[in-house]
NUFIMI-567829 format. One record per residue (C-alpha): x, y, z. Coordinates in steps of 0.1 Angstrom, whole numbers. Example, Ala and Ser with C-alpha at 12.3 -4.5 7.8 and 13.67 -1.06 7.14 Angstrom:
BEGIN
[rec [123; -45; 78]];
[rec [137; -11; 71]];
//
This chain:
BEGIN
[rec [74; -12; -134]];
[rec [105; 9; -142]];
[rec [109; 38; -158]];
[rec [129; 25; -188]];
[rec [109; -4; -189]];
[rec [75; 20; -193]];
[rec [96; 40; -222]];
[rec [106; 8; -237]];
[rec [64; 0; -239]];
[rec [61; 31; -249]];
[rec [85; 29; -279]];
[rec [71; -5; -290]];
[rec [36; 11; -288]];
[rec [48; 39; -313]];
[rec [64; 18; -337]];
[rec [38; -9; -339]];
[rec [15; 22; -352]];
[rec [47; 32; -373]];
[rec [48; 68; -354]];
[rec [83; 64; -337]];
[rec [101; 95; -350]];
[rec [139; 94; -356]];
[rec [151; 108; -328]];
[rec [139; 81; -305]];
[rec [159; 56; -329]];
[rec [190; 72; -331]];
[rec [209; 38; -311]];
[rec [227; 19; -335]];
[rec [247; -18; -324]];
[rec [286; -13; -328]];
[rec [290; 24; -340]];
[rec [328; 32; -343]];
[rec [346; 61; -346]];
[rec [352; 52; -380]];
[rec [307; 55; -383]];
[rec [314; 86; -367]];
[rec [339; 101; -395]];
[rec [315; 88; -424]];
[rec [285; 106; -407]];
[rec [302; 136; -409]];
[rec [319; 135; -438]];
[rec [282; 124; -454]];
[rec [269; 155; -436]];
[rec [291; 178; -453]];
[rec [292; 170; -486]];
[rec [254; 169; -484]];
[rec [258; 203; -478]];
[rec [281; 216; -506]];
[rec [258; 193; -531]];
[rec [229; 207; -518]];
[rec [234; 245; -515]];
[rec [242; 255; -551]];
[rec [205; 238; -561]];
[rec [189; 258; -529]];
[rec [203; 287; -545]];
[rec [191; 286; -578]];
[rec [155; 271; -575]];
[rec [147; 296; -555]];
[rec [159; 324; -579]];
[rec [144; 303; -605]];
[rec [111; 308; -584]];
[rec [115; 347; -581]];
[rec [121; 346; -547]];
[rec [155; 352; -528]];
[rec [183; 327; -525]];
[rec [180; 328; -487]];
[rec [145; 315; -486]];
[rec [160; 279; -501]];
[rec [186; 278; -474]];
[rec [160; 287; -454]];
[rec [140; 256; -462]];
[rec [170; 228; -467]];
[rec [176; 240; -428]];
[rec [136; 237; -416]];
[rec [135; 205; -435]];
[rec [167; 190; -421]];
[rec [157; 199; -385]];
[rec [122; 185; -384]];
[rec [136; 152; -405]];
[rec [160; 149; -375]];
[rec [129; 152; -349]];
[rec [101; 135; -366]];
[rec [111; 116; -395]];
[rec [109; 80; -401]];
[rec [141; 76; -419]];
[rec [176; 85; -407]];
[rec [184; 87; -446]];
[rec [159; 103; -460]];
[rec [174; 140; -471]];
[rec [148; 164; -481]];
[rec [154; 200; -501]];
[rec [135; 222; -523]];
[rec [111; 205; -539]];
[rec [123; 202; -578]];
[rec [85; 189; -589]];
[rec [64; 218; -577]];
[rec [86; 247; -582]];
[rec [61; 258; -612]];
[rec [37; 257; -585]];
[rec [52; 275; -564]];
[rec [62; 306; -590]];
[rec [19; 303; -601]];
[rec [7; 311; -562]];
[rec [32; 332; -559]];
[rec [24; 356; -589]];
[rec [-10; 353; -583]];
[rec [-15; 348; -548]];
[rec [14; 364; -533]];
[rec [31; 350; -502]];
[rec [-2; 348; -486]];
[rec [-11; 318; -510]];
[rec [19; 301; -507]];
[rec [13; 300; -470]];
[rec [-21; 288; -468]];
[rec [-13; 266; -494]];
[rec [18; 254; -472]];
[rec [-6; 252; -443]];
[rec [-34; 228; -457]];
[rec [-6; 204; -469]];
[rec [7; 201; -441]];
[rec [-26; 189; -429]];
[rec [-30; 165; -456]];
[rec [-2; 148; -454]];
[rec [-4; 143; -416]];
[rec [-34; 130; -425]];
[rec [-21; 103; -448]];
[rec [4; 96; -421]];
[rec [-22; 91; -396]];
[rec [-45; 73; -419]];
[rec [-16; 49; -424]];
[rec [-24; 55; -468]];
[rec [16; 50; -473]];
[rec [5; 14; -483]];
[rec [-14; 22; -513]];
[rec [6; 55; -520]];
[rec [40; 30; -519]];
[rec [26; 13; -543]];
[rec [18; 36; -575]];
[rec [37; 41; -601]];
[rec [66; 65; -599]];
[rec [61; 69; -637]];
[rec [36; 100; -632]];
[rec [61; 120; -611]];
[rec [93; 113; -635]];
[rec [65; 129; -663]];
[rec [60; 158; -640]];
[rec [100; 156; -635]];
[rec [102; 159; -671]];
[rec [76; 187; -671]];
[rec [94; 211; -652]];
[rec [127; 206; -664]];
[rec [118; 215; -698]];
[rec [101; 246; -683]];
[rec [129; 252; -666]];
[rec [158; 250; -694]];
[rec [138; 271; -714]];
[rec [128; 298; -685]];
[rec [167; 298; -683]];
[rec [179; 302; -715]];
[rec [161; 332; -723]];
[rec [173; 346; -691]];
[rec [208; 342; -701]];
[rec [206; 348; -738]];
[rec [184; 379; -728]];
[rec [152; 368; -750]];
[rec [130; 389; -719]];
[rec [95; 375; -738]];
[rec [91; 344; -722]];
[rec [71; 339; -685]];
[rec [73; 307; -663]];
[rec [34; 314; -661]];
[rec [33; 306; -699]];
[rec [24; 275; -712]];
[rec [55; 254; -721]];
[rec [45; 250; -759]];
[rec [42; 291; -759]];
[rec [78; 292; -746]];
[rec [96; 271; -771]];
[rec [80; 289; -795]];
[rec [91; 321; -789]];
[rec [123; 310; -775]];
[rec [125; 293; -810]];
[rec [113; 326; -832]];
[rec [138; 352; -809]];
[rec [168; 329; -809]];
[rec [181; 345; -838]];
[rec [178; 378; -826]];
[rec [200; 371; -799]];
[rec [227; 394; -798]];
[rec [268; 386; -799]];
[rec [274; 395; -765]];
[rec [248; 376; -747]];
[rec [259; 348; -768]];
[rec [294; 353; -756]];
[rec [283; 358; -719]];
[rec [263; 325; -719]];
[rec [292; 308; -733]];
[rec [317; 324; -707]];
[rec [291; 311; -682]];
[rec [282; 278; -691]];
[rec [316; 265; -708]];
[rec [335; 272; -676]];
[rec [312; 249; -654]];
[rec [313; 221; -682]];
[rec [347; 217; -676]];
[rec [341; 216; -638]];
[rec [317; 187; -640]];
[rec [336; 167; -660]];
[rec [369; 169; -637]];
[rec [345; 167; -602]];
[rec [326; 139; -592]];
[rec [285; 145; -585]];
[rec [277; 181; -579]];
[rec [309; 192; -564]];
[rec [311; 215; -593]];
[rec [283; 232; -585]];
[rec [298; 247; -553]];
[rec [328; 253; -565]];
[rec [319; 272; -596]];
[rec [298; 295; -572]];
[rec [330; 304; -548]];
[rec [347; 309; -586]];
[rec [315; 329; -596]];
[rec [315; 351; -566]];
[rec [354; 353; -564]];
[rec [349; 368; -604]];
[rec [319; 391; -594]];
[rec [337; 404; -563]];
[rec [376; 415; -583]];
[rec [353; 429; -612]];
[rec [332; 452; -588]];
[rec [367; 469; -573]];
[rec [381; 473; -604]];
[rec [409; 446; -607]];
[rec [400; 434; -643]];
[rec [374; 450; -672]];
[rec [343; 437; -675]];
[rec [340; 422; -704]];
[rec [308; 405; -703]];
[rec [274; 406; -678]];
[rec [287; 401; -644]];
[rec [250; 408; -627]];
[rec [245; 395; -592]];
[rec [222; 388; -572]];
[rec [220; 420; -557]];
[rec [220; 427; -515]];
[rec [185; 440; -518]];
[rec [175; 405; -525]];
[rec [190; 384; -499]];
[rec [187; 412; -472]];
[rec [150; 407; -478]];
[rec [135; 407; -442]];
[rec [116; 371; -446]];
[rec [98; 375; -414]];
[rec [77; 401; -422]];
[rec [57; 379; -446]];
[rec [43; 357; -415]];
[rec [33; 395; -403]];
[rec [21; 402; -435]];
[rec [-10; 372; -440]];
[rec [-25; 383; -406]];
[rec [-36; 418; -421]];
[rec [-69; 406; -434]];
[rec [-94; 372; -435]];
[rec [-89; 353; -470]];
[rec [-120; 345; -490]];
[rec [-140; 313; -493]];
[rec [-125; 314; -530]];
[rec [-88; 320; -521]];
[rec [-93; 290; -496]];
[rec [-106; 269; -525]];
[rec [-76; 278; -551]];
[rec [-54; 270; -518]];
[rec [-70; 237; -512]];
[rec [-72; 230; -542]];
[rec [-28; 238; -551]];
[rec [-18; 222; -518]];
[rec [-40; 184; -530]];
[rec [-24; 184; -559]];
[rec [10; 193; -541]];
[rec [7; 167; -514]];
[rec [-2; 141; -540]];
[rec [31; 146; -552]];
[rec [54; 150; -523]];
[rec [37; 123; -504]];
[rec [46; 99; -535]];
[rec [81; 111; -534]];
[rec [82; 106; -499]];
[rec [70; 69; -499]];
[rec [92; 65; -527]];
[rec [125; 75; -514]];
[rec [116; 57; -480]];
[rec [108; 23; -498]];
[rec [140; 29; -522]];
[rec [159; 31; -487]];
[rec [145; 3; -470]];
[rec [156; -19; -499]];
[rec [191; -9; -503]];
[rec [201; -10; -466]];
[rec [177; -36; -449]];
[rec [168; -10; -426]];
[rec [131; -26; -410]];
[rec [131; 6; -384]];
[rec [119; 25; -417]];
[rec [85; 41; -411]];
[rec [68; 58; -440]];
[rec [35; 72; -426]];
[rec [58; 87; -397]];
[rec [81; 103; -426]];
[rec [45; 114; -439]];
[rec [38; 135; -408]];
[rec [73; 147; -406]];
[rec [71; 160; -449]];
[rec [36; 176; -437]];
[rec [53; 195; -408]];
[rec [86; 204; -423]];
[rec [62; 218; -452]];
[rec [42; 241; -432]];
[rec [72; 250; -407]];
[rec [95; 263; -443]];
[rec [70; 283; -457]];
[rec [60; 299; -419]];
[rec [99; 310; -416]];
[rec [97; 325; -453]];
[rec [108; 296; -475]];
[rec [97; 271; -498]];
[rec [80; 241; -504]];
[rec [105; 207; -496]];
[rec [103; 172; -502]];
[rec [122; 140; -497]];
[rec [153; 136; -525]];
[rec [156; 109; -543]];
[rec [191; 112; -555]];
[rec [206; 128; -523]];
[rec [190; 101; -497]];
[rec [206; 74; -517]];
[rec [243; 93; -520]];
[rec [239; 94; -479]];
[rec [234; 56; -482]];
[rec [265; 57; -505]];
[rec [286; 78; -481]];
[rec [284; 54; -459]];
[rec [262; 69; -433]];
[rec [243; 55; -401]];
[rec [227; 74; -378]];
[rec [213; 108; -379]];
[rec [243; 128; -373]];
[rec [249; 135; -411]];
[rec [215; 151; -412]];
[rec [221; 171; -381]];
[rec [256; 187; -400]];
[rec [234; 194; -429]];
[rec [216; 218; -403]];
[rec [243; 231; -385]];
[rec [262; 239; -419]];
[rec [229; 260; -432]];
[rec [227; 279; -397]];
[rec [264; 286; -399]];
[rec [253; 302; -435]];
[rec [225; 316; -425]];
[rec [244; 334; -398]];
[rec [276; 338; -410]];
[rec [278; 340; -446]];
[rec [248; 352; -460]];
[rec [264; 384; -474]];
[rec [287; 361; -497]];
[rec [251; 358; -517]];
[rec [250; 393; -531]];
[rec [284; 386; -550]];
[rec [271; 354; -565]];
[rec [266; 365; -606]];
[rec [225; 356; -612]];
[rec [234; 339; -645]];
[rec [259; 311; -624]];
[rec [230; 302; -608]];
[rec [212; 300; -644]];
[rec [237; 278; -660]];
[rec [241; 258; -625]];
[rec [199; 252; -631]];
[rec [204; 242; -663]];
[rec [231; 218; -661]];
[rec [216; 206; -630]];
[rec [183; 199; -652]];
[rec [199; 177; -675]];
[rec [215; 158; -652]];
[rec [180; 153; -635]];
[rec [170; 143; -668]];
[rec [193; 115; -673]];
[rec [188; 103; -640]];
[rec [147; 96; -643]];
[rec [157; 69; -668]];
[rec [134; 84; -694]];
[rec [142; 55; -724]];
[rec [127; 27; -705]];
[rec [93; 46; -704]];
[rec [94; 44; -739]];
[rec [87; 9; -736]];
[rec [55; 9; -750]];
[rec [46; -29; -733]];
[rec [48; -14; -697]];
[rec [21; 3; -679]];
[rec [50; 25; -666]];
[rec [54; 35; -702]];
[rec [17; 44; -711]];
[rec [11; 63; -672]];
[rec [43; 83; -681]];
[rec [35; 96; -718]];
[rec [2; 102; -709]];
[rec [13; 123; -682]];
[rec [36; 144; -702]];
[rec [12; 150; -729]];
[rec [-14; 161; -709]];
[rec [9; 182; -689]];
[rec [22; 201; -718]];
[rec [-10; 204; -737]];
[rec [-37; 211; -702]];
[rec [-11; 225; -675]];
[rec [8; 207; -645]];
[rec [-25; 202; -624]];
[rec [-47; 181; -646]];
[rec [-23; 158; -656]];
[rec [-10; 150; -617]];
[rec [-46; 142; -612]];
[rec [-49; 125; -646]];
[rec [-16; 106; -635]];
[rec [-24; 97; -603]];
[rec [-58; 85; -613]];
[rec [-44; 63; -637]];
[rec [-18; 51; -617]];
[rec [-41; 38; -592]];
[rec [-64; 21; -618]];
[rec [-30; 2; -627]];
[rec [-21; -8; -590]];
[rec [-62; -20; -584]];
[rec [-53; -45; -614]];
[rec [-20; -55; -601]];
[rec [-42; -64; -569]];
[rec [-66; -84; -585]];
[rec [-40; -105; -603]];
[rec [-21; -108; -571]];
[rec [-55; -120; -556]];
[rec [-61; -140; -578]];
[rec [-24; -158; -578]];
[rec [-15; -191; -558]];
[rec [25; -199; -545]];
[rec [36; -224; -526]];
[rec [62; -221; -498]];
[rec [81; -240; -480]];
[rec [87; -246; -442]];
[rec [124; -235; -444]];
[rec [118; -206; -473]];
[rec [131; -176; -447]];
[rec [154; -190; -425]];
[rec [181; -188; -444]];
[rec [179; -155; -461]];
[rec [171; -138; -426]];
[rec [201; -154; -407]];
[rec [222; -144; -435]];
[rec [209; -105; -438]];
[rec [213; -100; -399]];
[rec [248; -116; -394]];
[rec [265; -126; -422]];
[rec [297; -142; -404]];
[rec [273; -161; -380]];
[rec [256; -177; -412]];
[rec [294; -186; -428]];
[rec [302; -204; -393]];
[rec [270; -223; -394]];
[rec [276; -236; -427]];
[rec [315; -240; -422]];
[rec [322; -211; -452]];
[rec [353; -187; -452]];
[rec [345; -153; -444]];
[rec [366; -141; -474]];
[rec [340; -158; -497]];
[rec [310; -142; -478]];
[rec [320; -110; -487]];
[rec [319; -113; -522]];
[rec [283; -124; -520]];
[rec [251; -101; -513]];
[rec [216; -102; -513]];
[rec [183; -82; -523]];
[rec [156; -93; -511]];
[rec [124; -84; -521]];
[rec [93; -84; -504]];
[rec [70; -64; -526]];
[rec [62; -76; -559]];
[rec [45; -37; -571]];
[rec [81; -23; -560]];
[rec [107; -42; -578]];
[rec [117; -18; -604]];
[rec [133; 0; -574]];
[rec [160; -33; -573]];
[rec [178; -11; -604]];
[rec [188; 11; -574]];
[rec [212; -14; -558]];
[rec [240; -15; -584]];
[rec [243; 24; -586]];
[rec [241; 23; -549]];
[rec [267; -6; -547]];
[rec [289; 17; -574]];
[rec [286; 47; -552]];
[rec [302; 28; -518]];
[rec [330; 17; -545]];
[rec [331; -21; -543]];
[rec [305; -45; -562]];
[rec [300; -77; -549]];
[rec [307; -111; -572]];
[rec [280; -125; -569]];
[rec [240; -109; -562]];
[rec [216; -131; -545]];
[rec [180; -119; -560]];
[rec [156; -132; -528]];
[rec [123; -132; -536]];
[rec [105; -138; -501]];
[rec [70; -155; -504]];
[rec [62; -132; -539]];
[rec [36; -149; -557]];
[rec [27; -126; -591]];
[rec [51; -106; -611]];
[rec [39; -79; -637]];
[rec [56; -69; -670]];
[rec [73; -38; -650]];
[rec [84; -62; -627]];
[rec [101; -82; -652]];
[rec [115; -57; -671]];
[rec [131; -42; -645]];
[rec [145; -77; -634]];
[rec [158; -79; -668]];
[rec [179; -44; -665]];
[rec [191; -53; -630]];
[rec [208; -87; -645]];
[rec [220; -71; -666]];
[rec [236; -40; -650]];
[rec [252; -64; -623]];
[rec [266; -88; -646]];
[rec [284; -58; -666]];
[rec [305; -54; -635]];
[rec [318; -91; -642]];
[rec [295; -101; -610]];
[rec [268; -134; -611]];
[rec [228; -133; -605]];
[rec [210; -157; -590]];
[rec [172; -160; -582]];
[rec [160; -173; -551]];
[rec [129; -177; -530]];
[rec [107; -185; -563]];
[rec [88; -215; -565]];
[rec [49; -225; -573]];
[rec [37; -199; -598]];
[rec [64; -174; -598]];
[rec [88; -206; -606]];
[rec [66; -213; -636]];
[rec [64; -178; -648]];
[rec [100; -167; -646]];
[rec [108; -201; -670]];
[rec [82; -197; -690]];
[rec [93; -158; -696]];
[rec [129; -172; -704]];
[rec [117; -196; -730]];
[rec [98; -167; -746]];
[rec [127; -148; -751]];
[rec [154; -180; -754]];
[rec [172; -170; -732]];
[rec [177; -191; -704]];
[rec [197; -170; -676]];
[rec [183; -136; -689]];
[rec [161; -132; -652]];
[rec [192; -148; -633]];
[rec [204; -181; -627]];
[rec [172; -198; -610]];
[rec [178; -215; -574]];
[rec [145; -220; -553]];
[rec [160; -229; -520]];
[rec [184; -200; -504]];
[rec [207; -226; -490]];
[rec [213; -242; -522]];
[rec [220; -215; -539]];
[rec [241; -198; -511]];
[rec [260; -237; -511]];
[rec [264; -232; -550]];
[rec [274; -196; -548]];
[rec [305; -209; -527]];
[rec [312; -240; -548]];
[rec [315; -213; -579]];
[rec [335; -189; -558]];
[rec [364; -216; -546]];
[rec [361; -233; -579]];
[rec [381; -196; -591]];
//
């Protein structure tokens, strides 16, 4: 036997357990120079989104604004060697950041990195132990609520920062916060009314003439531009120009590895530690399936392997709080603008890390210019944006188990603290998915001999299927399909369309395949519902495919409830037929 023929064997081996890291499937069929451009364009602007929101969670967190270059850097260069998605983008964690500021003030670095180091060990754990496919499953409803959580901590930590109300603590409970933000707001003085205007007005005006987060980086360079003519004397300073200060980002990070040696932790630090980092895992291991899964769907991508970005989450973890830095986890919203630039390998990810160590070794004394209250109003805008984006109105849909996980979630969070309810969450969330499984159990479908064929000709060559059945290749690229495989995971499908915005053209007609799905839930339905009708708001058609047997019966039978005949899509069992009726429509105009 060969040599490539015994590291062929071994590749298969590793990807049959779903271990194959992404640097063994970097190959990709017909990459042009054109791929080439996008992956480094993608890479970039990763970097310039990125960087502002390093920045200021980490100040947020009371730690320097080089320890969250630090660990977008560690976290980009382990996702490149051991990850199981070559989108997957991972940064400071926005979820855990209380957590992070708790150890911290009561622990010191020493319990951040114990902490770091048993969740690492969990979540290589879960990787090994192959849990992705129950942790795939639960609802994201519990982390939006966390989400939620901290944001709100957040603004408020912020605002008093930048209105100069120096009575509220991150360690305090939220409620405690509001109310003394809400009893000391009218003591705020003129000025620091005027400075947070001056601050926040300017960066408003930014976002709304730059797309995404573009803003963010460019109000910084402004920020430090501002900071920089003040300090020589160029123009009065007429508000509080405070920056971050050099003693802050010449902070020798090092030492703190040196530091945790000095002395054997107790049995009882070990227990708070173990007891931080299952509660921390729980959540970036959710994330992490998540943003996988939420990948996988939009791109068709089978090489996706979620325990094997497990083990790379639990390493990059451990690896950015041993070089000083902080906690990191798979990004939702970044990982699916990679998608949307247009990336397909891992180079983008690999320009991520070369742009940080460029920073890192270039241009880290730009930091100490950077005015600490930027980086507040950057947090804060950043926050609400965040907001928007977890699509907090449809969990108050009080018919969806979504719904009830997420309020109960928030509630308990703001009334108990962030631990009890990610346990209280999670719990529940699982009690939901067990139910779902019975159901699903429990449920019968019928398919037929021909059900796949079609839909898996068409998703791996598209022009192959148009010669096949004698279509014009102008028509087939108006059409595309979602195919979904996973009846628990369908209320990612909403996705699609802003992933479809982001690449700028939407198809004119949408394909909803539904392959060998025999149950759906009310999520499921509701977020069919939205999905309909987001498409069909960009003028395009929905049809439903793949459904017959039971899932036939209860899509119609849903319809009729509501009167609405077309509100789940235009109904097509058979993929041919409805590909056959999608071009009838199409030449017909």
């Amino acid at each position: 036997m060969g040599v490539s023929q015994k590291v062929s064997n071994c590749l298969a081996l590793l990807k049959k357990f779903g271990f194959c890291p992404n640097i063994l499937n970097i190959y990709i069929k017909k990459y042009s120079f054109l791929c080439l451009v996008n992956d480094l364009l993608s890479g970039i602007k990763i970097f310039l989104l990125s960087l502002p929101i390093a920045l200021s969670l980490a100040v947020f967190c009371e730690l320097s604004p080089l320890q969250g270059i630090i660990s977008c850097f560690v976290a980009a260069c382990v996702g490149i060697l051991f990850g199981g998605s070559k989108y997957q983008v991972s940064m400071v964690a926005l979820p855990i950041c209380v957590l992070t500021f708790e150890i911290l003030s009561k622990y010191q670095y020493m319990g951040l990195f114990w902490t770091a180091l048993f969740v690492g060990v969990i979540l290589m754990l879960f990787g090994l132990l192959r849990l992705s496919e129950v942790l795939k499953h639960i609802s994201y409803a519990f982390i939006s609520a966390l989400c939620v959580y901290v944001i709100i901590s957040i603004i408020i930590n912020q605002l008093q920062y930048i209105l100069e109300i120096n009575t509220i603590q991150s360690s305090q409970s939220i409620i405690e916060n509001f109310r003394l933000l809400f009893n000391n707001i009218g003591n705020t003085t003129s000025t620091a009314l005027t400075t947070c205007l001056v601050y926040i007005t300017p960066l408003m005006f930014l976002r709304m003439f730059f797309k995404g987060f573009f803003a963010f980086f460019l109000y910084i360079v402004l920020g430090a531009v501002f900071a920089y003519i003040s300090d020589i004397g160029l123009i009065p300073s007429f508000v509080d120009i405070r920056t971050i200060g050099k003693e802050m980002v010449s902070l020798n990070l090092f030492d703190n590895i040196f530091h945790i040696t000095g002395g054997v932790p107790s049995n009882l630090f070990l227990a708070n530690s173990i007891n931080y980092a299952f509660v921390i895992s729980l959540i970036i291991a959710t994330e992490s399936c998540f943003c996988t899964s939420i990948s996988s769907s939009i791109t068709g991508d089978t090489r996706m392997q979620i325990n094997a970005e497990l083990i790379s989450t639990g390493i990059a973890n451990f690896c950015s709080i041993a070089f000083g830095g902080m906690f990191v986890s798979p990004n939702l919203h970044f990982s699916t603008r990679n998608i949307g630039f247009k990336a397909k390998t891992l180079f983008p990810t690999l320009v991520v890390a070369i742009c940080y160590a460029i920073f890192i070794t270039l241009c880290v004394d730009i930091l100490r210019y950077i005015p600490s209250k930027c980086l507040c109003s950057i947090l804060i805008i950043y926050c609400f944006s965040e907001f928007r984006k977890r699509h907090v109105i449809q969990y108050l849909n009080m018919k969806s188990n979504d719904s009830y996980i997420f309020l109960l979630t928030v509630a308990i969070a703001i009334y108990f603290g962030f631990i009890p309810a990610t346990i209280v969450g999670f719990s529940v969330s699982c009690i939901f998915f067990a139910k779902r499984m019975i159901k699903i159990k429990d449920a019968t479908v019928h398919t037929m001999a021909d059900h796949d064929a079609g839909v898996i000709e068409f998703l791996r060559n598209k022009n192959g299927y148009s010669k096949s059945l004698n279509i014009d290749k102008n028509i087939m690229k108006d059409i595309e399909v979602i195919q979904v495989d996973n009846t628990l995971f369908l209320n990612v499908a909403k996705l699609v369309e802003e992933a479809y915005s982001a690449c700028g053209k939407f198809p004119k007609v949408v394909i909803i395949y539904f392959k060998n799905i025999p149950y759906l839930d009310g999520e499921a339905f509701l977020s069919l519902k939205n999905l309909v009708k987001k498409v069909r708001s960009h003028g395009a058609i929905v049809l439903v495919s793949g459904t017959n047997g039971l899932l036939l019966d209860i899509i119609n039978q849903k319809a009729a409830e509501e009167k609405s005949g077309d509100a789940y899509g235009y109904i097509v069992p058979n993929f041919r037929d409805a590909i056959q009726q999608t071009v009838k429509r199409l030449s017909a105009t």
